[in-house]
Wavefront OBJ file of the C-alpha trace (Angstrom):
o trace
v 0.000 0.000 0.000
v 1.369 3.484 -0.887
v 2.026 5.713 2.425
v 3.151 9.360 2.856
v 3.800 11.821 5.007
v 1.246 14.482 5.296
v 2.615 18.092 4.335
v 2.645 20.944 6.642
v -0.071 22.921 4.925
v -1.978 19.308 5.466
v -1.600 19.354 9.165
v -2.533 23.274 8.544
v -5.886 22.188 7.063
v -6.344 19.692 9.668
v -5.782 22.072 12.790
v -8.286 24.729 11.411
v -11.200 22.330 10.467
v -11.110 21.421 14.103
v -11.851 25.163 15.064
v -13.313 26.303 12.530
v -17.425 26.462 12.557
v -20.221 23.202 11.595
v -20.592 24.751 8.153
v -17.120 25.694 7.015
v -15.767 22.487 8.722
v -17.550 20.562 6.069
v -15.393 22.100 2.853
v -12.335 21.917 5.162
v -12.558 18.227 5.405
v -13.537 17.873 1.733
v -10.478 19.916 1.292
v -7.872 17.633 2.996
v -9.093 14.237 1.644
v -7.998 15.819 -1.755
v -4.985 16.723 -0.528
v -4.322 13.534 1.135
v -5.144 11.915 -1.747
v -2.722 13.990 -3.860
v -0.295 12.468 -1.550
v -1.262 9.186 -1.812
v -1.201 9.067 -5.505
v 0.918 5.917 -6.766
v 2.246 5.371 -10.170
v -1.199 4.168 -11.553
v 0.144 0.975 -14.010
v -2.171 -1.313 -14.890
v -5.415 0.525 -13.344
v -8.483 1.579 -15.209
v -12.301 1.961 -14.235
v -15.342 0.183 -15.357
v -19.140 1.654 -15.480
v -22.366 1.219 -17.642
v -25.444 2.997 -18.296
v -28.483 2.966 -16.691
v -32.028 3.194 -18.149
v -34.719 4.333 -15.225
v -38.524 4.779 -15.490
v -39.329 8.303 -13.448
v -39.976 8.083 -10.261
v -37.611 4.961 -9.816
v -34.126 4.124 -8.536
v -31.124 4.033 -10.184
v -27.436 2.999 -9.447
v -24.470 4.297 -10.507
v -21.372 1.704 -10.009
v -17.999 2.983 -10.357
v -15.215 0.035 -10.490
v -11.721 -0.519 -10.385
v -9.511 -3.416 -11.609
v -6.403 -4.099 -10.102
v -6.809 -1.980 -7.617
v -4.347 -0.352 -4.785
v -6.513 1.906 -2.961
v -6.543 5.245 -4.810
v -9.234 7.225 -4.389
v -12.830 7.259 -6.203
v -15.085 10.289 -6.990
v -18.406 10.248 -8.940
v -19.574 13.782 -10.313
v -23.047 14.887 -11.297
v -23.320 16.546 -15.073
v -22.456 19.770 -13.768
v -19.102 18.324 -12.717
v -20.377 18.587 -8.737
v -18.886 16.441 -6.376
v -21.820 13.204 -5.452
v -19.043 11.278 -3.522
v -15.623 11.425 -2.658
v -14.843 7.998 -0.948
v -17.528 7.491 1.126
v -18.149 10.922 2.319
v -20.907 12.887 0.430
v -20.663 16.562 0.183
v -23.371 17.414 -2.084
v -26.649 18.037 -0.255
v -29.031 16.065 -2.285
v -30.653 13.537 0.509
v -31.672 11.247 -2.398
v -28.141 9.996 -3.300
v -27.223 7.439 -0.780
v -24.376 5.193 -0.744
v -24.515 1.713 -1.672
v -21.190 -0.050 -1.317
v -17.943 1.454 -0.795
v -14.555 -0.771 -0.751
v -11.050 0.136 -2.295
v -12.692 -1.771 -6.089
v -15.983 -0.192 -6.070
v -18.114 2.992 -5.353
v -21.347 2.287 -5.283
v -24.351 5.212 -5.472
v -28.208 4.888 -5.138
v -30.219 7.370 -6.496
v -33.846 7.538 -5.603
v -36.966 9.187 -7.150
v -35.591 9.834 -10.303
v -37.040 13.057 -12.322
v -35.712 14.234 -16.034
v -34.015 16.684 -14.475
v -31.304 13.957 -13.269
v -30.965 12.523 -16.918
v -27.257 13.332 -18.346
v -23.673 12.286 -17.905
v -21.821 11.041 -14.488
v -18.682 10.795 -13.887
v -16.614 8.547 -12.476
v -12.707 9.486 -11.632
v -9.998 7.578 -10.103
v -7.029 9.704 -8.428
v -3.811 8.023 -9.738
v -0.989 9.100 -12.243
v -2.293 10.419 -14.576
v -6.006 10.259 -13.345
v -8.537 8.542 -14.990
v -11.890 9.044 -15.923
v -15.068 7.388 -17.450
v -18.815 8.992 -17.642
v -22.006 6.901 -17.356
v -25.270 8.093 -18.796
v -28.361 8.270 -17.003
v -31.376 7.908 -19.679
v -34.833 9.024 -17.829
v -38.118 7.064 -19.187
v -41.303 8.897 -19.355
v -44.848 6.945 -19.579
v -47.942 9.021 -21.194
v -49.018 11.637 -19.058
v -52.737 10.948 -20.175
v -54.165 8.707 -22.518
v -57.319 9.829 -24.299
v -59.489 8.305 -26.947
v -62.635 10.327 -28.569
v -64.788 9.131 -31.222
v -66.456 11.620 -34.016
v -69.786 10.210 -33.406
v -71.469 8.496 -30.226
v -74.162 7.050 -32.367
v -72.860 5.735 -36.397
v -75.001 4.244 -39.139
v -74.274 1.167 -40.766
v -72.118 1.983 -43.648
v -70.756 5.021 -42.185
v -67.099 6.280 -42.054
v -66.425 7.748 -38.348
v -63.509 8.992 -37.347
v -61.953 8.028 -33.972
v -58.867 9.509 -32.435
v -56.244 8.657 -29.278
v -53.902 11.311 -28.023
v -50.699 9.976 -25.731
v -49.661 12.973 -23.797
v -46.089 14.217 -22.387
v -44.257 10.867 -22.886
v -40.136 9.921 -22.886
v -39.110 8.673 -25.891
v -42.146 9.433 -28.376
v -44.903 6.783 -27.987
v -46.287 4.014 -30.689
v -49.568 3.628 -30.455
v -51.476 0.816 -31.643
v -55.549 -0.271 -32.652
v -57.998 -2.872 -31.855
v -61.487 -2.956 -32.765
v -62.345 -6.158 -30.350
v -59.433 -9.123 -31.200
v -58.674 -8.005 -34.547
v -55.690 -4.807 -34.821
v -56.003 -2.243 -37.196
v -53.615 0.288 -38.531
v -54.133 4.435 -37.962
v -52.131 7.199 -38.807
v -49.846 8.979 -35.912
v -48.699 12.646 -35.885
v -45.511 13.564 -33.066
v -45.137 16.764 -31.378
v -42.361 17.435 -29.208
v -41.690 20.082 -26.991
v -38.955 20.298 -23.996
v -37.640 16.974 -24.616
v -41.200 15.211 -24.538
v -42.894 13.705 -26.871
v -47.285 14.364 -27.483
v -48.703 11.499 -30.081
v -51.739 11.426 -31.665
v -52.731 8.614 -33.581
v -56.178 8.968 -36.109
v -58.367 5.550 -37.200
v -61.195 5.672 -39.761
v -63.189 3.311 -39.395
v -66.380 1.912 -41.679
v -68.866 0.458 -39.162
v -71.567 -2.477 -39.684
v -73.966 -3.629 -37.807
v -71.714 -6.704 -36.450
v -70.234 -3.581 -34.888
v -72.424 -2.801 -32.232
v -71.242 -3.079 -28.825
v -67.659 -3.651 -29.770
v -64.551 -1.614 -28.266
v -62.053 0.442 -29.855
v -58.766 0.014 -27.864
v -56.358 2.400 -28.028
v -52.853 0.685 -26.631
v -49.719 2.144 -26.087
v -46.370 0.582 -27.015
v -43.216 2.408 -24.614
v -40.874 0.930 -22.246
v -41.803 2.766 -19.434
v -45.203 1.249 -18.878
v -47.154 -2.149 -19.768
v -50.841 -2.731 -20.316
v -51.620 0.565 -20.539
v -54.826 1.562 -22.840
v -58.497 2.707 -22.772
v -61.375 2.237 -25.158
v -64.770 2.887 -26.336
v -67.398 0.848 -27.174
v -69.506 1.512 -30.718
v -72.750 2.182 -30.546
v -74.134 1.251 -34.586
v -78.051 1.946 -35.865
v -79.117 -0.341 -38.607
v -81.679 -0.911 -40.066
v -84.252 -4.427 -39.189
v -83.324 -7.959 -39.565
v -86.843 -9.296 -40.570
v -88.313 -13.525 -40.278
v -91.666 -14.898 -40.740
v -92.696 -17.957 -38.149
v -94.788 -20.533 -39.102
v -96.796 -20.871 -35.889
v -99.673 -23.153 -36.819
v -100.487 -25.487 -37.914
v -96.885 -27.053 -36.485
v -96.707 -29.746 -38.807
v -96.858 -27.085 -41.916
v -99.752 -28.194 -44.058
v -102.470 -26.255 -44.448
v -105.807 -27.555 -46.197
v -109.227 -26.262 -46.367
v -111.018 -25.136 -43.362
v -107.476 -24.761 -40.957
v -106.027 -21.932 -39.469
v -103.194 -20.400 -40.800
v -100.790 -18.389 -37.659
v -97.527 -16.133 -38.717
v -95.525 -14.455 -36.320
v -93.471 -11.690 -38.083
v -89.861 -11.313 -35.580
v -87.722 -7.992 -36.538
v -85.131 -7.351 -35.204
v -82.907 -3.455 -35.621
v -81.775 -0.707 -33.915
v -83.304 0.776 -32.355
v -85.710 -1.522 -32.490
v -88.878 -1.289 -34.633
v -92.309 -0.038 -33.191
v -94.567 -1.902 -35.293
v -94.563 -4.555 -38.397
v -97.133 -4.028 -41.570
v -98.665 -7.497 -43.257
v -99.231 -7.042 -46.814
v -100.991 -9.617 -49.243
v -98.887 -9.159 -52.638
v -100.999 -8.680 -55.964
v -104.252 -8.899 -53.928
v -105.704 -7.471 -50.708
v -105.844 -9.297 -47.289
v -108.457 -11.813 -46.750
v -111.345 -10.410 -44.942
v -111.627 -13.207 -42.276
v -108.218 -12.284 -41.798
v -107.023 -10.988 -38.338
v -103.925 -9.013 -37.437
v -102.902 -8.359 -33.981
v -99.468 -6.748 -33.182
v -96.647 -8.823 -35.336
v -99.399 -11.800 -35.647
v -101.448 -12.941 -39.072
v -103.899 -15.178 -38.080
v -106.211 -16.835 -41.002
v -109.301 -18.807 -39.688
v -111.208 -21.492 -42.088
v -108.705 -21.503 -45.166
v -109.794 -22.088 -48.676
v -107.908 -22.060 -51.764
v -108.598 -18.318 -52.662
v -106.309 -17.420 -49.915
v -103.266 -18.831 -51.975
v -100.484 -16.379 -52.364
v -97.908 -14.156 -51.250
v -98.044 -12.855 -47.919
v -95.108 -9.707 -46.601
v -94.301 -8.779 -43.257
v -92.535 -5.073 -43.265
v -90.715 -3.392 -40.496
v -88.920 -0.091 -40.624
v -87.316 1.759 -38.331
v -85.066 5.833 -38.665
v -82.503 3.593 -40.549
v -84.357 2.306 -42.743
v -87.098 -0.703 -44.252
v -86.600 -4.474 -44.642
v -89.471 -7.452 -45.269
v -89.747 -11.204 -45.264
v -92.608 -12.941 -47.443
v -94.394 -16.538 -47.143
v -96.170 -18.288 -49.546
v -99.347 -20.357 -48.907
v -101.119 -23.027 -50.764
v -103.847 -24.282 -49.059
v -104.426 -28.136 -50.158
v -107.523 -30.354 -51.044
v -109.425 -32.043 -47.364
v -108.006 -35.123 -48.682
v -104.357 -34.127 -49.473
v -102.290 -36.979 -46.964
v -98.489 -36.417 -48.580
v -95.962 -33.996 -47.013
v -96.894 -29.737 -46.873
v -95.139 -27.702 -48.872
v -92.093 -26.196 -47.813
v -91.790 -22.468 -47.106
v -88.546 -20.773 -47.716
v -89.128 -17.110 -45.503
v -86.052 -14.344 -45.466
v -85.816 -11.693 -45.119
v -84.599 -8.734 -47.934
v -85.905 -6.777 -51.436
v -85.486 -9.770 -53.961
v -86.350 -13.077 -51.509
v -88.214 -16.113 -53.645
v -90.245 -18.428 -51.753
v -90.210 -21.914 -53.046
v -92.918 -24.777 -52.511
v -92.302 -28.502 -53.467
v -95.675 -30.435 -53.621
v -95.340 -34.220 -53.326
v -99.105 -34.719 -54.432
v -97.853 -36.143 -57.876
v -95.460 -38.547 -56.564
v -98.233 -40.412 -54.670
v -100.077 -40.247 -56.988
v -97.602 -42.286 -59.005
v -96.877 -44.443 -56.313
v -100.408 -45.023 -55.547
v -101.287 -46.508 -59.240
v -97.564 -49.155 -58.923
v -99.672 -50.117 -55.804
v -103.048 -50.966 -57.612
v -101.083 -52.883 -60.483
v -99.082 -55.211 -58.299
v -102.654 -55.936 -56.520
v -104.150 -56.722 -59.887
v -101.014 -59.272 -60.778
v -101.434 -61.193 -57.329
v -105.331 -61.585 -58.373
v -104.747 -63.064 -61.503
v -101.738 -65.302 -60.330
v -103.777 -66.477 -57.182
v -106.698 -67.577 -59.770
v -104.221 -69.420 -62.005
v -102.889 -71.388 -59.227
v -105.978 -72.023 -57.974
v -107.440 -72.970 -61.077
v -104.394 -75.721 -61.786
v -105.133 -77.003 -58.444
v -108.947 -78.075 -58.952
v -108.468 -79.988 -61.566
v -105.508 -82.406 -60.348
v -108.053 -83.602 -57.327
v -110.727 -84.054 -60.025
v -108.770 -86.048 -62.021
v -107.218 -88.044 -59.147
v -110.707 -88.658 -57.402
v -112.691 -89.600 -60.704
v -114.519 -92.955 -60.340
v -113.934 -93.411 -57.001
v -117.220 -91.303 -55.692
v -119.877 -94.087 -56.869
v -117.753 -97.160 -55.218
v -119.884 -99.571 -52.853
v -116.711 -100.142 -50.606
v -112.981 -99.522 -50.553
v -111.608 -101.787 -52.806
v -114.078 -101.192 -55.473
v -113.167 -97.250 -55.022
v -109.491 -97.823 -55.431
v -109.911 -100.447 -58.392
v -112.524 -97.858 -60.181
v -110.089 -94.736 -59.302
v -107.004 -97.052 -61.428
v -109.292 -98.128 -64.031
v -110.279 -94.161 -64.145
v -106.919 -93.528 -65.013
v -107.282 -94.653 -68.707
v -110.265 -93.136 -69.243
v -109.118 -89.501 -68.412
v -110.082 -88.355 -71.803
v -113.746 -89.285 -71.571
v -115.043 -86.433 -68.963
v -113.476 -83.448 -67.212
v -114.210 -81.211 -64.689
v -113.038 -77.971 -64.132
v -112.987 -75.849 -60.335
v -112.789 -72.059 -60.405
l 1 2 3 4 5 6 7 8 9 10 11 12 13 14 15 16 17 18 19 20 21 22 23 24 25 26 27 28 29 30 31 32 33 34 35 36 37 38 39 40 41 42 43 44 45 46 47 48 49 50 51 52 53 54 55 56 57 58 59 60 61 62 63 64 65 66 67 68 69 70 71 72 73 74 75 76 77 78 79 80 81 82 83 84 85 86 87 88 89 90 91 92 93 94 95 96 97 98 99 100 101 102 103 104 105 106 107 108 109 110 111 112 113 114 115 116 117 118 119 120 121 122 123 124 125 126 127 128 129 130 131 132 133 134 135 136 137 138 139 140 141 142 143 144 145 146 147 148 149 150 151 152 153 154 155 156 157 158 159 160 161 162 163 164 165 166 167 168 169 170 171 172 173 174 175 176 177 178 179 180 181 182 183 184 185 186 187 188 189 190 191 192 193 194 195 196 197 198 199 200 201 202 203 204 205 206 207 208 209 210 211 212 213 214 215 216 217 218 219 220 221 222 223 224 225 226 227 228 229 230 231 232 233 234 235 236 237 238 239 240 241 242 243 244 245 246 247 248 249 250 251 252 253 254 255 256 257 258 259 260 261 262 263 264 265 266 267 268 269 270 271 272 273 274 275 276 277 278 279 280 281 282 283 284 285 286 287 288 289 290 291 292 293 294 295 296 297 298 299 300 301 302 303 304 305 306 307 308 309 310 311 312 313 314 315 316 317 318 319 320 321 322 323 324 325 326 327 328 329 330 331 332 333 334 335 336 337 338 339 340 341 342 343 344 345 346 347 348 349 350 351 352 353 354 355 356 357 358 359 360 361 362 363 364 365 366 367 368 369 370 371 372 373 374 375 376 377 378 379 380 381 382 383 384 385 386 387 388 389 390 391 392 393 394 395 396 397 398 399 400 401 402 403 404 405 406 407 408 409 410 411 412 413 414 415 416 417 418 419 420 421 422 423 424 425 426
């Protein structure tokens, strides 16, 4: 370790900081570490100093390491940016409470510095007192979240269809902030305008948007991308008027068929926003029947007959605007058995309502049915036919026999004259 002997103007120093008063005492003793340290300087081969940089979010800590390799206890300083001494050793003359020391050995100096503001953002210096004297700087870089994050749509209430505009500001931030969209899970891209001023940064970032009905109820999220802060965003939810989704029910009859002298039931459900008042039922190309009954969204047709066959429109409309659904009814025969036809209702201006009748494929299958019946007949009489006459034949002059033998010789002897009678069984 390098030793000297303190000079006379040391010992000076050293006798009139012990007399002298609290608050000049204080730069007195500042005063002869540096000059023991002059003193104590060694030849300085082989020493250098090691720092890095620090990042820090306001309002944290940071730490400020000064180290030494190879050291042999010379001395270590750390200055602010305006070249102020922090601390010398392990003594701190600079009266700012917030820098407090960390570690101090004869490798390492060691600084905490606590609620960190922009002001504090610059270069530090660290110095080692040897021959020559060295020096390194570390940089202090200050992070800034968004002062305010603020997202305003150009319309609370938007049509379907419409282009709205919707904007998010990102106020007073450290370095400029990248704001991103969301309209629910899906991210969209906006445009962003910067505006600095005193070293922060104001972003505003603009979204047009063309809304749908699908977009009802949906947020806009406005997120912010910066290393100072996580998870930080707000949103609005859309609020879209459109105009009413419109379906016809088939009430009753619940099976679907309809003849003569049923009732026919239609519930008309519409569905917009806002939501529509009241529904209108229309009979296209003809008027409504006259026994005929609408209550609220309800058609109900007592005692059908075929005149009321046709087209039948429920409307709804709201401030947006007018949609319909039609059905189609065919009202069959009392005697119709096969399947009803099937009634296609959607709503919109060009829907076509379709109805497959089955009618003339029972009737087909009905007349297969009545020929197969008409081949059995004639097959069963041809069987039964062939079958009479074998027992006639086999049973001829047997009948008029006095006993059994006589019946069984007549019944042989019959046998050759087969030709002479016959009888036929139908």
């Amino acid at each position: 370790m390098a030793s000297a002997v303190l000079p006379s103007g040391s010992l000076c120093a050293a006798a009139a900081a012990a007399a002298a008063p609290p608050g000049l005492r204080l730069r007195l003793r500042l005063l002869l570490l540096l000059l023991s340290a002059a003193a104590l300087i060694p030849t300085g081969d082989g020493q250098n100093l090691i720092t890095e940089d620090v990042t820090v979010v306001e309002g944290e800590v940071a730490t400020i390491s000064c180290r030494v390799k190879n050291s042999d206890d010379s001395v270590i300083q750390l200055l602010n940016p305006n070249r102020q001494t922090i601390y010398f050793r392990d003594f701190r003359p600079l009266k700012d409470s917030r820098f407090q020391l960390v570690n101090f050995s004869n490798s390492e100096l060691r600084v905490s510095l606590t609620n960190v503001s922009i002001s504090d953002e610059g270069r530090y210096f660290c110095q080692l007192y040897t021959d020559p004297p060295q020096e390194i700087y570390t940089t202090i870089t200050v992070l800034v979240p968004p002062r305010n994050l603020m997202i305003d749509i150009q319309k609370d209430t938007a049509v379907e269809g419409e282009e709205i505009e919707v904007n998010c500001t990102a106020m007073a931030s450290k370095p400029a902030t990248t704001i991103r969209w969301f309209k629910g899970n899906k991210e969209l891209t906006g445009k962003s305008e910067v505006e600095e001023w005193s070293d922060m940064y104001t972003v505003t970032s603009q979204l047009m948007l063309t809304v749908g009905k699908e977009d009802d109820g949906v947020p806009v999220i406005c997120l912010v991308d910066h290393p100072a802060v996580k998870d930080m965003q707000t949103q609005r939810y859309l609020e879209v008027q459109y105009k009413p989704q419109v379906h016809i029910q088939l009430t009753y009859p619940p099976q679907g068929l309809t003849r003569e002298g049923d009732t026919l039931e239609l519930t008309c459900e519409a569905i917009g926003k806002p939501q529509p008042v009241m529904v209108n039922w229309v009979r296209l190309d003809d008027d409504l029947p006259q026994h005929a009954v609408v209550s609220g969204s309800n058609l109900l047709i007592n005692n059908l007959n075929k005149t009321d066959n046709g087209t039948y429109r429920c409307e709804a409309s709201n401030v947006v605007g007018t949609a319909h659904s039609d059905y189609t009814l065919y009202v069959y025969d009392t005697t119709a058995t096969t399947e009803p036809a099937v009634h296609d209702s959607r709503a919109g201006e060009d829907n076509s309502i379709r109805a497959v009748d089955h009618a003339v494929i029972g009737g087909v299958v009905a007349v297969v049915v009545f020929a197969m019946l008409c081949l059995l007949i004639i097959l069963g009489r041809y069987f039964a036919r062939h079958k009479g006459t074998y027992f006639t034949h086999e049973a001829k002059g047997a009948d008029d026999a006095a006993d059994a033998d006589t019946a069984i010789i007549n019944a042989e002897g019959g046998q050759n004259n087969s030709e002479e009678k016959k009888e036929y069984f139908i």
